[in-house]
N, C-alpha and C positions, 0 to 999 in steps of 0.2 A: 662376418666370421663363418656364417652358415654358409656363403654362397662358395666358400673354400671348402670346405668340408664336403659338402657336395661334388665339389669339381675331385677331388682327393677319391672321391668312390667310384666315381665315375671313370676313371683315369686306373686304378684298380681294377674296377671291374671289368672297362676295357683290353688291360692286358693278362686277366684270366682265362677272359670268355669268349674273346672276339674270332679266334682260329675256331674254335668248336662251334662257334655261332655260325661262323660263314661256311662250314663244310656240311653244316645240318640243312643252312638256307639254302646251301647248293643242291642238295639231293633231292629239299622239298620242288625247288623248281624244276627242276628234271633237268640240271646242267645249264640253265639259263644266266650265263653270270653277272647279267644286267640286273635281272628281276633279284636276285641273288640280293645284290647289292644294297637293292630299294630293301626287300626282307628286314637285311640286317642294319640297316639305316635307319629305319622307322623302329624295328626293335629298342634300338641303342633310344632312341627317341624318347621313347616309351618310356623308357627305362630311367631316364635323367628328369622328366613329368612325373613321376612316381619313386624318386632316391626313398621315399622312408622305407617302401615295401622292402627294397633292396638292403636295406641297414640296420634289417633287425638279424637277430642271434638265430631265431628258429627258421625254418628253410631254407631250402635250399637258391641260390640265384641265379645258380645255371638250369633249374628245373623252370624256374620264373619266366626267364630269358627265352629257353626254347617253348615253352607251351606257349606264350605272344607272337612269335616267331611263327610257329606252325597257326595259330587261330589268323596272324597278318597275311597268308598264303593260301589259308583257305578261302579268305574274303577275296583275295584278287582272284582267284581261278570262277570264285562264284559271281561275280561282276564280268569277267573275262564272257561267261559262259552267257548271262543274263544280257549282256551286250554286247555281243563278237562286232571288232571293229572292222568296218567295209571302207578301205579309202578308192574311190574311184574320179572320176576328173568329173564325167556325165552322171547323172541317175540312170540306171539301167534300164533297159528297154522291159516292158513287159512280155512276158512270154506268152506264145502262142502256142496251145496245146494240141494242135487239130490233129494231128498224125500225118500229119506229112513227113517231116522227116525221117519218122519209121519207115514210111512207107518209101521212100525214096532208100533208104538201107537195105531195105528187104529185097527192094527191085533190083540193085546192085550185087548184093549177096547173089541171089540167084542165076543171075547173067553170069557171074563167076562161076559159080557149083557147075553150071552148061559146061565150062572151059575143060573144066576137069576129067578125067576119063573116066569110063561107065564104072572101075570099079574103085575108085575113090569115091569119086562123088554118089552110088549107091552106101557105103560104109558111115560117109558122114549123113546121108538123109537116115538113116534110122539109128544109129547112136544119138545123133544131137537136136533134127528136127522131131523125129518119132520117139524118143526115149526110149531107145530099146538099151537093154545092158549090154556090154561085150557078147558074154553067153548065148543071150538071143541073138542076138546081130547073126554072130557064128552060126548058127540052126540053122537062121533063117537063108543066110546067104551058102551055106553048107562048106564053110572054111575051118581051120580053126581059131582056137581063142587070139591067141598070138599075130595071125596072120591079120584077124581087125584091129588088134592095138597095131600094128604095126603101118598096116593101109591108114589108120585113123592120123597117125604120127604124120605121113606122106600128104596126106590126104590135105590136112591143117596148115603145112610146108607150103603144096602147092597152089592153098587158096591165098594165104596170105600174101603171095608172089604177086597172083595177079592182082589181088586186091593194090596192092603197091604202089602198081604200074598203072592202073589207072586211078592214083592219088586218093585214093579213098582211104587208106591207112598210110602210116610211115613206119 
C-alpha cells in the first residue's frame, strides 16, 4: 500500500513540478537540453529516494526540487571542470617549445611588412611593433590623427592580403 502512495506523489508531484523543473534545468545548463534532461532525471530520482522529505505539510517541494536541481549542476560543471573530457584516437604529441615557430612567424611577418609600401608599413612598425599611440605615431610621422588610423585600417588590409597569398593565414 506504501508503494502506491508513493507512486500517487510522485505522479503529482510530477505534474506540478516537472514544466518548472525543466525550464530552471534549462537555464542552469546554459540551454544544454541534453544535460538539461540528465538535471531533471536525477532530480525526479532524488526525489522518489527521499518521497517522506516530499510528503510532509511544512515546505515547500518545489523549493526542495529546485535547490537538488541546482546543487545536481553545480557537481557536474565541477567534474566537467576537474576533468574536461579529451577524445582523441592517438595521445598527443608532446610539445616542443624551442621558438621555432615564432620565429618562423616573425620571419614571415616581416617579409610581408617589406611588401607593403614605405608609408603603411612605417605606421604599422610604430603603432604595433614600437607601441606608440596614434597621437605619437601622428608627431612622429608628422600626419594627422586620422590619416594613421586610417593608413593603419589599409595598412592591416594590405598585410593580411599578402599574408593569404602565401598561405600563412586564411
Amino acid at each position: 500500500m506504501k508503494e502506491f502512495a508513493e507512486d500517487g506523489l510522485m505522479r503529482a508531484l510530477h505534474e506540478e513540478h516537472a514544466a518548472a523543473l525543466w525550464s530552471y534545468a534549462l537555464h542552469l545548463t546554459s540551454g544544454d537540453r541534453v544535460r538539461a534532461e540528465d538535471v531533471v532525471q536525477e532530480t525526479l530520482l532524488r526525489a522518489w529516494r527521499n518521497a517522506k522529505v516530499l510528503d510532509q505539510s511544512e515546505g515547500s517541494a518545489r523549493g526542495w526540487l529546485f535547490t537538488v536541481a541546482r546543487r545536481i549542476a553545480i557537481d557536474d560543471w565541477r567534474a566537467a571542470e576537474a576533468h574536461p573530457e579529451v577524445v582523441t584516437r592517438e595521445p598527443p604529441e608532446t610539445a616542443v617549445t624551442d621558438g621555432t615557430e615564432r620565429a618562423v612567424q616573425g620571419w614571415l611577418v616581416a617579409e610581408a611588412l617589406g611588401e607593403l609600401s614605405p608609408r603603411h608599413r612605417d605606421v604599422l612598425v610604430l603603432c604595433y611593433f614600437q607601441g606608440y599611440s596614434v597621437a605619437d605615431a601622428a608627431k612622429r610621422l608628422g600626419v594627422a590623427e586620422g590619416t594613421i588610423k586610417s593608413r593603419t585600417h589599409y595598412a592591416l588590409r594590405a598585410l593580411r592580403l599578402i599574408l593569404e597569398e602565401r598561405g600563412v593565414t586564411r
